[in-house]
Each structure stands twice: as C-alpha cells, then as structure tokens.
MIDREN-777697 format. One record per atom (N, C-alpha, C): residue in one letter; x, y, z. Coordinates in steps of 0.1 Angstrom, whole numbers, plus 5000, padded with zeros to 4 digits. Example, Ala and Ser with C-alpha at 12.3 -4.5 7.8 and 13.67 -1.06 7.14 Angstrom:
A513249435078 A512349555078 A513249675078 S512849785071 S513749895071 S512950005079 
END
This chain:
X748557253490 X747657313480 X746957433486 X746557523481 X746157693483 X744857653485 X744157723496 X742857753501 X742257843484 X741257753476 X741257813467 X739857963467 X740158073457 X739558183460 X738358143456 X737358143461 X736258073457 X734858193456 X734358183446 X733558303444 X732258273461 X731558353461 X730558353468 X729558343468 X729158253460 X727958153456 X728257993456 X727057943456 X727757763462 X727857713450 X728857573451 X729457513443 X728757413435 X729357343422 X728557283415 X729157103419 X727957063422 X728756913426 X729356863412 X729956753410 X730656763394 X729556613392 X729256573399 X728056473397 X726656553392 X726556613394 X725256733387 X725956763373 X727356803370 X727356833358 X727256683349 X727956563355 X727956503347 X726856423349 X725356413351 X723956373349 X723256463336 X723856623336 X723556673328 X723556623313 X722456533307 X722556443293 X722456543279 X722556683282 X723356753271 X724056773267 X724956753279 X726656763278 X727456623278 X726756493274 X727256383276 X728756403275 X728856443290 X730456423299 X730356283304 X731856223304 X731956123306 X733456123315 X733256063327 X734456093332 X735255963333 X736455963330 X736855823327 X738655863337 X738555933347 X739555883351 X739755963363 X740055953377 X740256033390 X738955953396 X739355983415 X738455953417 X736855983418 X735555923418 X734455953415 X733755963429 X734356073437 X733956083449 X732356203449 X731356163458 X729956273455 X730756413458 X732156393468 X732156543474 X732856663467 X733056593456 X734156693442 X732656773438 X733556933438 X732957033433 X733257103426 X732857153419 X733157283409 X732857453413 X733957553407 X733557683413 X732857733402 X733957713389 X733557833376 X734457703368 X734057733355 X734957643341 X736057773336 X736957693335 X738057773326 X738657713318 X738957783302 X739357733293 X740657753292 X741957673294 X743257743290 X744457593281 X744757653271 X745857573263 X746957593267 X747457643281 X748657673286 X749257533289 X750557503283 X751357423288 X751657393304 X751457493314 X752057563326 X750357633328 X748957563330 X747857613335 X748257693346 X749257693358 X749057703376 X748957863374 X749657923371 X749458093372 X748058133371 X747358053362 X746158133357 X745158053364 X745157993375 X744057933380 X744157993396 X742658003402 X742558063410 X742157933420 X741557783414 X741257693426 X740057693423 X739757583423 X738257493422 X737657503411 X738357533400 X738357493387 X738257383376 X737257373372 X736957293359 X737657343349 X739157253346 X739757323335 X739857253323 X739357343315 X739357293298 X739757273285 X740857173287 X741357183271 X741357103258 X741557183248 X741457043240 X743057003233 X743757023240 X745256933241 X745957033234 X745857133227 X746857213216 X748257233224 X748057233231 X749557273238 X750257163240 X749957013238 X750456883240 X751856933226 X752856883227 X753956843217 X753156833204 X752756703206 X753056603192 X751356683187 X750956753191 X749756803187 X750056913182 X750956973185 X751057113182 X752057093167 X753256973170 X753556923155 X753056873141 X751756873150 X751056793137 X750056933132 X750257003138 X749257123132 X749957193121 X751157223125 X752557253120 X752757203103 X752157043107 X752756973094 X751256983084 X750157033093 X748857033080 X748957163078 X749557293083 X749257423078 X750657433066 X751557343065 X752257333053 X751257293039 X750357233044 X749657183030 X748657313029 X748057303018 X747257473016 X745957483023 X746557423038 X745257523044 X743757403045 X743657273039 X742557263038 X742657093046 X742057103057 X741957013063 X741156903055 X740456873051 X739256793047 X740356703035 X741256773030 X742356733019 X742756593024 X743056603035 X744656553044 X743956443055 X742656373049 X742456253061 X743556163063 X743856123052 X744956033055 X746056073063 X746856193061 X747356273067 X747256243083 X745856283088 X745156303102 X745156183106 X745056033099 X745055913101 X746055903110 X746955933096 X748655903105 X748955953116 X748756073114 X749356143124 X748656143141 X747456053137 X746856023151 X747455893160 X747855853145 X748255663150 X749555683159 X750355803148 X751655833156 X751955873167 X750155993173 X750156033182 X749655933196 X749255833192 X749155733203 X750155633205 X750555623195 X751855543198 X753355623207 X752755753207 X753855803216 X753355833229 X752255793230 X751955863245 X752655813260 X753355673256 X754155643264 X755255733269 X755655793254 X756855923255 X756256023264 X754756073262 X754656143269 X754356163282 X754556033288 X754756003309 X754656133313 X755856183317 X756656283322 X756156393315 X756056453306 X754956553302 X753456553308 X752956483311 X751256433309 X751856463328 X751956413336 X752456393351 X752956543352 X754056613350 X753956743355 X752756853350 X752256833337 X750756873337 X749956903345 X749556753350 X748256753358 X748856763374 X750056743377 X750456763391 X750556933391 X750857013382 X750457183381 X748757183387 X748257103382 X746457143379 X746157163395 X746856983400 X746656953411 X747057083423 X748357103416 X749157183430 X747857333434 X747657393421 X747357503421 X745957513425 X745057373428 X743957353438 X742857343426 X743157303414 X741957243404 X741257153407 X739457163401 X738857093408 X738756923400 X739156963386 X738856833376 X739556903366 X739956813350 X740156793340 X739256773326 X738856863320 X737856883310 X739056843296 X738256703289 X739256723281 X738756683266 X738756813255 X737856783243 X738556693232 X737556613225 X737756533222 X737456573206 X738456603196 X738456673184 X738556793192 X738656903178 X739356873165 X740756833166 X741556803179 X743156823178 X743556643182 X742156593190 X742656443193 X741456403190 X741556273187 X740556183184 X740156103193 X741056073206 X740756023217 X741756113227 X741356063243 X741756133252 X742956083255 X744556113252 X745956043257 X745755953268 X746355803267 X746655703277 X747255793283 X748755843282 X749055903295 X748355993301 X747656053295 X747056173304 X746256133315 X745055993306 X744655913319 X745255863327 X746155853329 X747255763337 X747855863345 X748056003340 X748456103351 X747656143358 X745656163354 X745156213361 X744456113368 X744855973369 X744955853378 X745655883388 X746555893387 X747855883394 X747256033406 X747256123402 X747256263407 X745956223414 X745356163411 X743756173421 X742956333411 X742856343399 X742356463392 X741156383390 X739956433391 X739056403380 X739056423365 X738656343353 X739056383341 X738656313331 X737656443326 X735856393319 X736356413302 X735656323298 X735956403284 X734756393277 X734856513268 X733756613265 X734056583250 X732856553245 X732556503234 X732856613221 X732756563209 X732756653200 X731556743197 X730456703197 X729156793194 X729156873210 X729756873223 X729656983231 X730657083234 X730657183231 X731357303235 X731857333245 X732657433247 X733657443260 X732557553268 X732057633257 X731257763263 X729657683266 X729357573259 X728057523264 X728457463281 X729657423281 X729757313295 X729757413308 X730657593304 X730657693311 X729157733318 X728357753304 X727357753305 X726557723320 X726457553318 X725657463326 X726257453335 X727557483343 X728257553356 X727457643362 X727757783348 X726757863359 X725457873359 X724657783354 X723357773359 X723057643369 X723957573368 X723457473383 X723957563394 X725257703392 X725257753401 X724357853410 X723257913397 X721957973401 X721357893402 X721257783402 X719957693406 X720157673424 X721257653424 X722057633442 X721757713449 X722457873444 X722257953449 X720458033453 X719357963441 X718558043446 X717957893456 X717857773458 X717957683469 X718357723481 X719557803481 X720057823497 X718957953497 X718958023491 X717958163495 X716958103496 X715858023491 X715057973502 X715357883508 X716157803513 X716557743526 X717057863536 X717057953537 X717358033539 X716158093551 X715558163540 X714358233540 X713258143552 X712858003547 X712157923550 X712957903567 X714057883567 X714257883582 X714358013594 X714858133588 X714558263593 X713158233598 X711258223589 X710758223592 X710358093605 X710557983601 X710257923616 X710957933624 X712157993626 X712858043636 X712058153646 X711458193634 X710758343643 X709458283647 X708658203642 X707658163648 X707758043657 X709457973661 X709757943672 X709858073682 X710358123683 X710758243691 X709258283698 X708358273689 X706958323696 X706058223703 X706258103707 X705958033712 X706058033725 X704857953729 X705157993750 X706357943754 X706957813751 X708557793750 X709657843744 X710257983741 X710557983728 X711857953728 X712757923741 X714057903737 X714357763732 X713957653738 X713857493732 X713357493720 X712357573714 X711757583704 X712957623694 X713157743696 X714157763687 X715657703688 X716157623696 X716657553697 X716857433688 X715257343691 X714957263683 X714657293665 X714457363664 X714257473650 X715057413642 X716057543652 X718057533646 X718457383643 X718357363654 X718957213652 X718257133639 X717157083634 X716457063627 X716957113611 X717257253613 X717457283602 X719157273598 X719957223608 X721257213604 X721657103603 X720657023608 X720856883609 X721556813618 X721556853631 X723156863637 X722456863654 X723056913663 X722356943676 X722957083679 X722057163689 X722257293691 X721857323708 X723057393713 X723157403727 X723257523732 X722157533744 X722457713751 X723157693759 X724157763762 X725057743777 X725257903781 X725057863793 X725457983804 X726558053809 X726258133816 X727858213823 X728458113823 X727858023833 X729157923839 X729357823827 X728857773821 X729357733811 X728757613810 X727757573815 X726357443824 X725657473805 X724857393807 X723957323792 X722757393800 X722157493795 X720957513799 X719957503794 X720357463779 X718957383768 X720157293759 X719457203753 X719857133737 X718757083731 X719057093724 X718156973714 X718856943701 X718156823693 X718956793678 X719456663682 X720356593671 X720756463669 X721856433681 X721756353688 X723256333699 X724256333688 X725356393697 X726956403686 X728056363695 X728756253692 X729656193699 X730356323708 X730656253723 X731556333735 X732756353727 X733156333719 X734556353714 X734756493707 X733056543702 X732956673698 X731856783708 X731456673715 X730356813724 X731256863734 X732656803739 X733256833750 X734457013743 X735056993732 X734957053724 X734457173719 X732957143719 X732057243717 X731757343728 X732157283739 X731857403753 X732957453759 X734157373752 X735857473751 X735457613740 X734657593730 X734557683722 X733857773729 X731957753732 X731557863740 X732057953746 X732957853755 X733357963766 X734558083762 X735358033747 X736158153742 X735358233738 X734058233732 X733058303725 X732958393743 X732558343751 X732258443763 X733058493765 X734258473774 X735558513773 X736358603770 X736758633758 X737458693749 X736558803738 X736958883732 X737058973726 X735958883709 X736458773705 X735458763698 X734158683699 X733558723688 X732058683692 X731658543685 X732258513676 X732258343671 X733458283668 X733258143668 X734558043667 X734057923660 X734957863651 X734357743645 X735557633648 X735157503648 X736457393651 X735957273642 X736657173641 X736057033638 X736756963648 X735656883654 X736056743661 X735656603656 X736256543656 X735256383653 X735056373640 X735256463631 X734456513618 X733356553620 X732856633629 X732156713634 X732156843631 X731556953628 X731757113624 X731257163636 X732157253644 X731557313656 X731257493652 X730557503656 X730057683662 X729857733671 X730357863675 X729657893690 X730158033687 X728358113691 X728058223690 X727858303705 X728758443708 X728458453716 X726758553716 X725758543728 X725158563728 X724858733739 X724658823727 X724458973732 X725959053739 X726259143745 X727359193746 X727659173762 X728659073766 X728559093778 X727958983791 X726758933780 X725858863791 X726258713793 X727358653790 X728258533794 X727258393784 X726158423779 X725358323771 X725858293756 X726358193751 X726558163741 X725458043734 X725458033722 X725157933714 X726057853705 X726057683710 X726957613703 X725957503698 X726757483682 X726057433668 X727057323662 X726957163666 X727657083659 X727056993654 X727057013642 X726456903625 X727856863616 X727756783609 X728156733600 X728356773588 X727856913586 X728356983575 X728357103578 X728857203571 X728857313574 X728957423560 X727857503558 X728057583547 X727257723549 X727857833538 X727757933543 X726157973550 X725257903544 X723957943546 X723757833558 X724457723563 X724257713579 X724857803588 X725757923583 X726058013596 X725158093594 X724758153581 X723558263584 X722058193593 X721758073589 X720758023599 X721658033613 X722457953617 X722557983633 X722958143638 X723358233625 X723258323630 X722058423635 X721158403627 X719858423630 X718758423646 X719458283641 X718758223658 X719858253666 X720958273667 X721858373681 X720958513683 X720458593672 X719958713673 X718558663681 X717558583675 X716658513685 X716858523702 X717858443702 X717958383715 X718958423724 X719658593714 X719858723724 X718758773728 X717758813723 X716558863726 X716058783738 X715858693733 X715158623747 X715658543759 X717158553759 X718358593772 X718658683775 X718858813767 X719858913773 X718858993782 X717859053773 X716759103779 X716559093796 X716159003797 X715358973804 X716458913820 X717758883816 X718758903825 X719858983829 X719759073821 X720059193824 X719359313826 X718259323824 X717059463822 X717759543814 X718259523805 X719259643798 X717859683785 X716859683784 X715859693782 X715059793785 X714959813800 X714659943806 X715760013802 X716960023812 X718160073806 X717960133791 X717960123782 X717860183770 X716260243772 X715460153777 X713760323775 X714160443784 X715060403793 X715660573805 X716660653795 X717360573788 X718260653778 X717660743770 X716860673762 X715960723757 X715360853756 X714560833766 X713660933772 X714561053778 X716061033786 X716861123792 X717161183779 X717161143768 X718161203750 X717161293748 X715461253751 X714361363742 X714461453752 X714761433765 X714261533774 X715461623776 X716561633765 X717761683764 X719061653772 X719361533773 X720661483783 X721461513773 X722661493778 X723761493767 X724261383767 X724661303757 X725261163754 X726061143766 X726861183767 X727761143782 X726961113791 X725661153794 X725161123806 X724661053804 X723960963793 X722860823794 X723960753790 X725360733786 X726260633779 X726160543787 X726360563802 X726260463811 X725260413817 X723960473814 X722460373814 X722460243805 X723260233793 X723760153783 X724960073782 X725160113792 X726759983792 X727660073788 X728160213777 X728460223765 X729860343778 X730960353775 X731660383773 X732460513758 X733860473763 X734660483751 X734160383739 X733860433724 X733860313719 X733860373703 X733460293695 X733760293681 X732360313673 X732260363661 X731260363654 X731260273641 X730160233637 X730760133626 X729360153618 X729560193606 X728360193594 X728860113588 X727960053582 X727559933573 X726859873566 X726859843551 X725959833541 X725759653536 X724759603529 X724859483529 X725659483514 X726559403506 X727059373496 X725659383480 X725259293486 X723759243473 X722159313481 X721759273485 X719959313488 X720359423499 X718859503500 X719559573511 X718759553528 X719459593540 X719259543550 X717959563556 X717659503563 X716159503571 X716559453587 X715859453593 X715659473608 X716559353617 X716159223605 X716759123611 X718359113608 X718759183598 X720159183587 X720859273599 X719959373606 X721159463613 X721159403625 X720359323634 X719759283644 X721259193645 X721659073637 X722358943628 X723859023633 X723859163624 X725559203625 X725759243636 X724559343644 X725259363658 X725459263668 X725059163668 X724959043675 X726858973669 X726858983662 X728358923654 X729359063661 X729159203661 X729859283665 X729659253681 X728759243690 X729259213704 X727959363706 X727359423703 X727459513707 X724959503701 X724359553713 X723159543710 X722559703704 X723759773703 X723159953702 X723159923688 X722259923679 X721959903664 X720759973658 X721860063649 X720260133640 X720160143629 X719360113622 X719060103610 X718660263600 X718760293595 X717960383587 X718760433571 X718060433559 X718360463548 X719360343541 X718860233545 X720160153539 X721260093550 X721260163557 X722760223564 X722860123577 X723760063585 X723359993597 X724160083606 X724360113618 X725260203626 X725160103639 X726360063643 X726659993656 X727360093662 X727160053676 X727560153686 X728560053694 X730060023691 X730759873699 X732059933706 X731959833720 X732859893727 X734559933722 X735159983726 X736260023718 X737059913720 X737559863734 X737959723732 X737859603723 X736859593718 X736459533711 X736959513695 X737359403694 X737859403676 X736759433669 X736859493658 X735959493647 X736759443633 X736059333629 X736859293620 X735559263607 X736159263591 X735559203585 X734659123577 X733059143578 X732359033579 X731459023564 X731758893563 X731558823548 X729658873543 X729758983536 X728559013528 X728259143529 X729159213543 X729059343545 X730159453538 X729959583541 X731459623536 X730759783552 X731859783552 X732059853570 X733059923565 X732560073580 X733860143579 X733960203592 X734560193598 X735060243617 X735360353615 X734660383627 X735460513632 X736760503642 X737360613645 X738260593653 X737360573667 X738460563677 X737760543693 X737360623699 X736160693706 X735860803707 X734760813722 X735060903731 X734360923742 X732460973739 X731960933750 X730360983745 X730361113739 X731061223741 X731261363736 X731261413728 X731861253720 X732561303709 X731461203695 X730661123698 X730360993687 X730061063680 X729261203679 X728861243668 X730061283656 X731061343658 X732361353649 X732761193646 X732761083655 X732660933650 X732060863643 X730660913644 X729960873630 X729960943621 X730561083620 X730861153607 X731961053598 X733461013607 X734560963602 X733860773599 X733260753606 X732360593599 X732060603584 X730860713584 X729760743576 X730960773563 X731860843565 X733260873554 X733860723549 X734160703559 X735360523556 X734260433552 X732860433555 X732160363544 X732460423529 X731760493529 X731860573513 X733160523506 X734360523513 X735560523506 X735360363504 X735160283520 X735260153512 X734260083498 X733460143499 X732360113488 X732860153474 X733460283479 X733860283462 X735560193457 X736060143468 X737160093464 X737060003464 X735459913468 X735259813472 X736259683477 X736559803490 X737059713501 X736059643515 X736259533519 X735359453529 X734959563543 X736459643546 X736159713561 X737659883553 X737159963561 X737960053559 X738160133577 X738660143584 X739060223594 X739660393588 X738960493601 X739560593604 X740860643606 X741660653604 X742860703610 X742960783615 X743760743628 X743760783642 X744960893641 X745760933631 X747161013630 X746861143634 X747961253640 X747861363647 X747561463629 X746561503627 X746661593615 X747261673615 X746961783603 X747461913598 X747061983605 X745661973610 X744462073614 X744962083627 X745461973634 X745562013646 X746962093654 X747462143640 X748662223644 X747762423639 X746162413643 X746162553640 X744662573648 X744462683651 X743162713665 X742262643655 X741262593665 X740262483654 X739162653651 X738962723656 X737962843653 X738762943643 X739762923640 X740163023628 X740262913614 X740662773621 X740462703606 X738862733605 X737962693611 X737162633609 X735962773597 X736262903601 X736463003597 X736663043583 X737862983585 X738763013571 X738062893562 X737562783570 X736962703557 X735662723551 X734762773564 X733862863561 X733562973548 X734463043553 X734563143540 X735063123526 X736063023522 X736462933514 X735662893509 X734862803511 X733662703507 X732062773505 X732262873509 X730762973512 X729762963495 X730562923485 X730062953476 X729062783472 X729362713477 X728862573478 X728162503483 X727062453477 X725862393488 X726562233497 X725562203500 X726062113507 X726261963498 X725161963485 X725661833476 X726961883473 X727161963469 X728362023458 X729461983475 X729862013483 X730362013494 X730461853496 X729761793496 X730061633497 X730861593487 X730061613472 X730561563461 X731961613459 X732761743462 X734261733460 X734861683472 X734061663483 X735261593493 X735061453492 X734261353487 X734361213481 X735061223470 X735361303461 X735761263453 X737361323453 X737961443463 X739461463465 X739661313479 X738561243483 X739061153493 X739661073475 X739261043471 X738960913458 X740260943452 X741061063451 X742161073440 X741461153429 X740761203427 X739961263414 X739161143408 X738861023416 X738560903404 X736760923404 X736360973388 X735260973384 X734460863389 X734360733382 X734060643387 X733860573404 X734860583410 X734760533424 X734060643432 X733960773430 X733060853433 X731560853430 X731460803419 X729960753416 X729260673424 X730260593425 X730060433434 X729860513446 X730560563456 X730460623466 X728760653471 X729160753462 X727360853458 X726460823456 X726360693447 X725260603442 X724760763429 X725460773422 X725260903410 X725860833396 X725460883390 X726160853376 X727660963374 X728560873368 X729860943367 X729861073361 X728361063347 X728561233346 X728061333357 X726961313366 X726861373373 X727761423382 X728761343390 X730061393393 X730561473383 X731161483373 X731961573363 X731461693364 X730061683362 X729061793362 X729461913376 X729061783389 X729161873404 X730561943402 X731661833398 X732761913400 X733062013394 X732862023381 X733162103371 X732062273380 X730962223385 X730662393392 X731162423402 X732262303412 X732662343421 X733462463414 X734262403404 X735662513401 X735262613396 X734062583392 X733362733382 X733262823396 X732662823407 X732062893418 X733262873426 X734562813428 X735162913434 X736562953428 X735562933412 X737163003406 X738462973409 X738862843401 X739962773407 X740462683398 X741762613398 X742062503391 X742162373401 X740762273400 X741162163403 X742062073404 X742962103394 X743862023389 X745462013392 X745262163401 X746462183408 X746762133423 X747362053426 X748061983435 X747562063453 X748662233446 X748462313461 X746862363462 X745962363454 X744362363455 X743862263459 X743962183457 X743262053463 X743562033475 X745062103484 X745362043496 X744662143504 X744662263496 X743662353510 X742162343507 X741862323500 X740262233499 X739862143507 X741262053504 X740661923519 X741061963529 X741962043534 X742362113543 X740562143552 X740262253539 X738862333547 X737362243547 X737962103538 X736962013542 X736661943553 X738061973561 X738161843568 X737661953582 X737262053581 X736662153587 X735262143590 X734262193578 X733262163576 X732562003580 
END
C-alpha cells in the first residue's frame, strides 16, 4: 500500500468524527481501532475509486455506481420522471436489491480491496436516496478488508460530514500551534536557568513524553532525563547519534521496540548530538526537539569551541575592511554554499532561522527581510526541509559568496514561484563564459541603460519564469498587473519586441551580466 500524500496539517482521529452527534455516523463494520485517521473526505461514485485517491481518505458514496442500483434508476426514469409515483416500485426494487447482495460478493470485495490498496482511510456510506440500507456484502467486504465503514444517515450530507473533517482539522492544528508555542517557551526559560542543559533536557523530555539524551564526541551519555526506555531502543539510539556526528547528515529517525528514535546533530562540527526516544512521534514533536537542539547548540558549541570569539574577530576584521577570504578561516568557513530561505506560512524570526541552520549543519545564519541566509560547508548536502522552500547556490570560494548569494537569492525567487521545496544553481559552463567578461559586461551595460533597477529585476524574474505573469508575481510578491505594467515599459524603453525568441536571448544574455 502507498505511503499516502498527506496534506500538512494533523489528522482527524475517525473516533472524533464519529462522537460528533450531528453527523450521527455510525460505523458498523472494520476494525474500531483509536489509531484510524482521517486526512480530507472525498466524494466519488466511481466503480474503480483507486486513480482518484491520494491516501488517507474518507471515501464517500452513496452506492450509484453499484449494478443493481444503477438498474433500478434506469427502470424509474422510464416512468415520467416522478419518484413519489413509484413507492411500490422502490419497495420492490429494494427487496430485489437485497436479495441479490449475495450476487454481489465479488463485486463488493474488489471494491473495497481498490479502496484498501490505494491507502483509504474508511468507507462513508449514504444511506438514501439510492439504498435504503447499507449492502450485506459490502459489510462483509469491508469486514473482510479490515476498512472501516460508517454509514451516514439520510438527514446528513456528504458536504456537512467534509465539513466537520475540516474543522476538527483546525481545531488539531491550532492545538499543535500551541503545544508548540507553549514548549518553545519553557524550553527557553529552561535554557536560562543555572542548570540549563538537564533543564532543558528535562523540558524536552516532558514534553515528548519520552526520554531525551546529550551525548558527546565519544559518544558517552553526558545528560538524560525523561521516562526509562527499554535497552532494546536506547542502544539503538546511540548507533543513531553517532551517524548524526559522523556523516554529512544532521538528523536520523529509527524505530526500535516500538520506540520512535531521533538524533540531532548538535552545531557544525562539534561531535554533540541530541537523541529523543518516545512512543509517538509527530510532526510538532520534531519541531519541539528541534528547538531544543538549537538550545543546546548554544550552550555546547559555544563554549567548547570558542567559535564565539572566533566570529567577534571576524567581525570586527569585515568593519575594519578585511576581505572575506581573510576572516573565512576565523570561522571554520571554507569553500561552501549559500542557501536563502523563506518559511512556507508565517514568517521567520530568530528562533525559525537559529532551528534551520542547526538542521543545515552550519552556525553562520542571518536573518533579515524575511529572508534566512546560511553560510554551509560545501561538502555538505543540502537537502529539502519540510515548511521551508530554499534555493542554493552553487559552490563557491570566500571571493566569490557575494556572486553566491546573488545565484541563492535568484533560485529562491524561482522556487517560490514554481513553488518548488529547494531549487539549486546550476553549475554548467555558460554562454558568457565563451566572451571577455569586460566587453560583455559593457555591452549589457549599454543595452539595459535605459532601465532602473525595479524594471531590471522585474524582466529578469520574469524571462527566468517563461514570460509567466503569474509565477512572476509570486516571485515579487506584486500583483500580476503590476508585472504586465513593468514589462510592457521595459519594451516601450528599449524599443523592442518581447515576444521574439532572438530578443529575449540577448536580454538574458545582458542580464546575466548585470
């Protein structure tokens, strides 16, 4: 069965829907386990549901697509039209319809073994106007299958039951935002305590329900606290750490014992990780332990590496005019990568970029306008991370980051508007570099002279885009007429047809200049 695509907000237990005494749902068949959930409701009379389901679906029908249902609709729209005529009619034809349900075995079984395959969460099934009761076989298939399979009365609606999905889904969702919120804060007023690593330790643990462990270079327990968790998963848990130190990534999750493991590595470099094993695991327990890794980088890395001073000598060498090459190495920083980054929904704050650079491996993080900017070694993967949308630069020596955060600050923009998770630079030998970079640069100069610098952004986001009005907006944060507008004066000012193929290529040509 398919890992189903599951939106990104938390799930609806199907025990919550069916307490709900407005929708007197009644589930009368599968098993009635607490851990069945729902993502979204979907209504479909397809014979063949599997195509149109994405997984974790409440699916809803009221039988039209069955045979002997769809015959009998057949035999009332012969009469003129008037249902209310033809009880007797509907009598029969219901008596007839239960008397065949045995016929329908094999029908009713590849049904719900579709629902099953294609990773459905339950069976919604309305009761009127097409049946008057829910098919024996169907119960018997979605017996058999392990489906859950409620049936939904005649005075509730398919769009009332959607409804009450997605508001026990905002009810969930605004619960985890403050469970959320509520642990960020005593996390941090652990952190400020004369103890603050056990403190926050104990916090985390507390809040995950679980136990939570610092371990060292060597890979020794140098705090815990929280619930004991069988040897069968703590031994486990410090195989994981030590990949977190180790290797190129900065978190790992496992289960042991039915145990949920975590282990975060801790700052870039400094051999400290944090490992996190409870009994459940959801998305707002990794944003808590991710929180507290950013914590309890601060109050390890610091202070065992002095990379602290390190960065106030940087510093002060940048105002007093060094050149990047020369403090990269007061910083650890090498060859490396640039990476901008925006949050998906709210926008970032101190702890939000503090959280990602700690997940990228890398402590050089700045905030400003929205925007987050990591400074990560080039070695280092940069991959994907759930809430952000990123865009890399290529790999680049201290000499050069400032052209690296140009090509970031670009592959954001593009991913935003194409809304993709991560976009990278491409590293390919260009056009440009088959011509003196001082005569292109020249030639674009003079080309473009007639253009400010909005107008200058706005037609190179939007020849990156394909000409697409819309995804340029997005880009920009502008309204789509405002783009039409910019572009429409680009062409006015340099007298030109946008719309021709060989104009657009020496445009970006002389953009890619500027």
């Amino acid at each position: 069965m398919p890992e189903p695509a599951v939106p990104p907000t938390p799930p609806v237990p199907l025990t919550s829907l069916l307490a709900r005494e407005d929708l007197a749902l009644r589930q009368i068949a599968g098993p009635r386990d607490a851990g069945v959930t729902i993502h979204w409701a979907h209504t479909s009379e397809m014979a063949d549901p599997y195509p149109y389901l994405l997984g974790g679906e409440l699916l809803l029908t009221a039988g039209v697509h069955i045979p002997q249902a769809a015959g009998r609709d057949e035999s009332l729209r012969d009469h003129d039209g008037s249902l209310a005529a033809h009880d007797a009619s509907l009598t029969d034809s219901d008596e007839s319809l239960a008397d065949s349900d045995e016929g329908l075995g094999d029908y009713f079984d590849a049904y719900v073994s579709r629902i099953v395959e294609a990773g459905g969460a339950a069976l919604g099934f309305g009761v009127a106007p097409v049946h008057d009761t829910v098919p024996r076989a169907l119960v018997e298939a979605c017996e058999a299958h392990g489906l859950p399979l409620l049936e939904v009365p005649p005075q509730t609606t398919f769009s009332g039951v959607a409804r009450a999905v997605w508001q026990l889904m905002a009810q969930a969702r605004l619960a985890e935002l403050r469970r959320v919120t509520e642990a960020q804060q005593s996390l941090a007023a652990a952190a400020a305590r004369p103890d603050p690593v056990p403190a926050v330790l104990r916090q985390l643990a507390q809040r995950v329900g679980g136990r939570a462990v610092l371990y060292g270079p060597d890979g020794a327990r140098i705090a815990e606290a929280g619930r004991e968790q069988p040897e069968e998963a703590m031994a486990p848990l410090a195989e994981l750490a030590a990949v977190v130190t180790h290797r190129s990534t900065t978190t790992a999750t496992d289960t042991a014992a039915g145990v949920h493991l975590a282990a975060y590595a801790l700052g870039a470099g400094q051999g400290f990780a944090l490992g996190v094993a409870a009994p459940q695991r959801d998305p707002a327990d990794h944003t808590i332990a991710s929180v507290a890794a950013v914590l309890l980088t601060l109050l390890t890395g610091e202070h065992q590496s002095g990379t602290g001073a390190a960065r106030s000598s940087a510093l002060v060498r940048l105002l007093l005019g060094a050149r990047p090459e020369e403090v990269a190495p007061l910083v650890g920083a090498g060859r490396a990568v640039v990476v901008h980054a925006r949050p998906e929904a709210q926008s970032a704050d101190a702890m939000a970029a503090s959280a990602l650079g700690a997940a990228l491996g890398s402590p050089l993080v700045d905030l400003a306008d929205g925007t987050v900017r990591v400074l990560v070694a080039a070695d280092r993967e940069v991959d994907a991370h759930p809430g952000w949308t990123l865009g890399v630069s290529a790999p680049a020596a201290p000499a050069d980051w400032p052209a690296a955060d140009a090509q970031a600050a670009r592959a954001l923009a593009r991913a935003r508007a194409t809304r993709t998770p991560l976009i990278r630079h491409g590293a390919r030998p260009a056009l440009t570099d088959l011509f003196p970079p001082q005569e292109a640069a020249a030639h674009a100069r003079a080309l473009l002279a007639p253009l400010n610098p909005v107008l200058i952004e706005t037609l190179r986001t939007w020849l990156s885009l394909h000409g697409s009005w819309d995804r340029t907006a997005v880009a920009l944060s502008v309204h789509r007429n405002t783009v039409r507008q910019r572009v429409a004066r680009c062409a006015t000012l340099l007298n030109t047809d946008l719309d021709d193929a060989d104009v657009r290529m020496e445009l970006w040509f002389a953009l890619r200049q500027v």
